[in-house]
C-alpha positions as CSV (number, residue, x, y, z in Angstrom):
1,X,126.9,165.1,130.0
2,X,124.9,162.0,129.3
3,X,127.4,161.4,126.1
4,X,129.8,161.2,129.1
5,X,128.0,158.7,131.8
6,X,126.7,160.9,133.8
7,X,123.2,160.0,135.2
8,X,122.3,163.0,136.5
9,X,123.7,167.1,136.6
10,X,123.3,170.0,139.1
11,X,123.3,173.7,138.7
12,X,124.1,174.0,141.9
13,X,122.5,175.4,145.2
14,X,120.2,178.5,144.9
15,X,120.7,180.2,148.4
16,X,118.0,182.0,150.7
17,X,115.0,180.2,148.9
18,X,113.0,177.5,150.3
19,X,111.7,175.1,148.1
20,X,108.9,172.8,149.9
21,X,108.9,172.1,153.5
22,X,111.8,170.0,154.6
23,X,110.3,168.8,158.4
24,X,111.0,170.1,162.3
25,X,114.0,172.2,162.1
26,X,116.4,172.2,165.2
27,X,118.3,175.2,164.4
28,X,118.4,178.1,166.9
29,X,115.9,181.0,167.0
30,X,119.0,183.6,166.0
31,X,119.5,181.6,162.7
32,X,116.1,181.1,161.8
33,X,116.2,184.9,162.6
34,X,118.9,185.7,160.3
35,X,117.8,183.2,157.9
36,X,114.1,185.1,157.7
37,X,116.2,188.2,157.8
38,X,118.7,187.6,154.9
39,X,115.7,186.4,153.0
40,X,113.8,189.4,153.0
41,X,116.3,191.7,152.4
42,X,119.6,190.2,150.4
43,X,117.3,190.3,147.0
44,X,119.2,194.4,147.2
45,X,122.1,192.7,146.6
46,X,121.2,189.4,144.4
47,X,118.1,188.0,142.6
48,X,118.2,184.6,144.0
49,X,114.9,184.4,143.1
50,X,115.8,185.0,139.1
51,X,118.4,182.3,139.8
52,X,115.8,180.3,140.5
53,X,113.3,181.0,138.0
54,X,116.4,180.7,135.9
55,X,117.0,177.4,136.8
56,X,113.1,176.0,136.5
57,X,113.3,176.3,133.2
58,X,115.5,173.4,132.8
59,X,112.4,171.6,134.2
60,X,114.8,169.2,136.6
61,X,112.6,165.8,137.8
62,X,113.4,167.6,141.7
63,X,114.3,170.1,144.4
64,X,116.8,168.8,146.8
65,X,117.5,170.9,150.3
66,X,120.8,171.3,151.3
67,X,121.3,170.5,154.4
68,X,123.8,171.0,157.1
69,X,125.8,169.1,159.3
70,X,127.8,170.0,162.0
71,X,129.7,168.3,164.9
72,X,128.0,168.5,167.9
73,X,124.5,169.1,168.6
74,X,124.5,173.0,168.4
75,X,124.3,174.8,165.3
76,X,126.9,178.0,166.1
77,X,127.9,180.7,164.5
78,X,131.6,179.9,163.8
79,X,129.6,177.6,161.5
80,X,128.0,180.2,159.8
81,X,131.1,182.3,159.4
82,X,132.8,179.2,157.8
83,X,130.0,178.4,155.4
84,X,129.4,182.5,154.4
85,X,133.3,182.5,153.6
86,X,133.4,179.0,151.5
87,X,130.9,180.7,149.5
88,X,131.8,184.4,149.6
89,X,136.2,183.7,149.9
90,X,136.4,186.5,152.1
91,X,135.2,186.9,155.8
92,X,131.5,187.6,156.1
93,X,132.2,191.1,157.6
94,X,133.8,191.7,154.3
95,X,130.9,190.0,152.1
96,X,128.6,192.3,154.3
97,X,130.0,195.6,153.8
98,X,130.7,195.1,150.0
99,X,127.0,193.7,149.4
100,X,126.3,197.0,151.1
101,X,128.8,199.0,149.0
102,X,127.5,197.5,145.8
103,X,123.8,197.8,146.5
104,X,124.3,201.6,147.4
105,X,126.1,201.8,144.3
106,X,123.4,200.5,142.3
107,X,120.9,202.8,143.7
108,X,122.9,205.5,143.6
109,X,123.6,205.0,139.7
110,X,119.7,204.1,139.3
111,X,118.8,207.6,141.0
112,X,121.1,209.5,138.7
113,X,120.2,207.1,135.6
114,X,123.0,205.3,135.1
115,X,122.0,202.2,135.6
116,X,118.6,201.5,134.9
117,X,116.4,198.8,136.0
């Protein structure tokens, strides 16, 4: 990447985990809710935290938040459905139930010893 100009590369975002405090948040109590929520409980369905251990060992110079903007001074949750589906492609409901699908699948398989962890 340097061979090409580049000064600097990213590996991209590593959702749900907070990395150093970022200041006073303005965002309502239901998304700091879900937020908290997701947070405790999405690790069923994907080791963000083994993404980011993954990605420390690249030993990058920083962390950078991402940070979200919207129009008006209200964070809603249209806004959160549009951000869940540029990540997911599909409607969150959808992203939902087939995190759920594929998280009973894995314990189902790890039960019966299919899939061992």
């Amino acid at each position: 990447v340097e061979q090409e100009g580049a000064e600097y590369l990213t590996l991209g975002i590593v959702p749900l985990i907070r990395q150093g405090a970022i200041g006073p948040s303005s965002e309502p109590a239901w998304l700091r809710f879900s937020r908290r929520w997701a947070r405790a409980h999405y690790t069923r369905f994907y080791n963000f935290r083994g993404l980011l251990e993954f990605k420390a060992k690249f030993r990058p110079e920083g962390w950078a938040p991402v940070i979200v903007a919207v129009r008006g001074s209200t964070f809603k949750l249209a806004h959160l459905r549009a951000i869940v589906r540029a990540f997911t492609g599909v409607a969150p409901e959808l992203a939902l139930v087939g995190g759920i699908l594929r998280s009973a699948g894995s314990e189902l398989r790890s039960l019966f010893g299919r899939n061992p962890r």
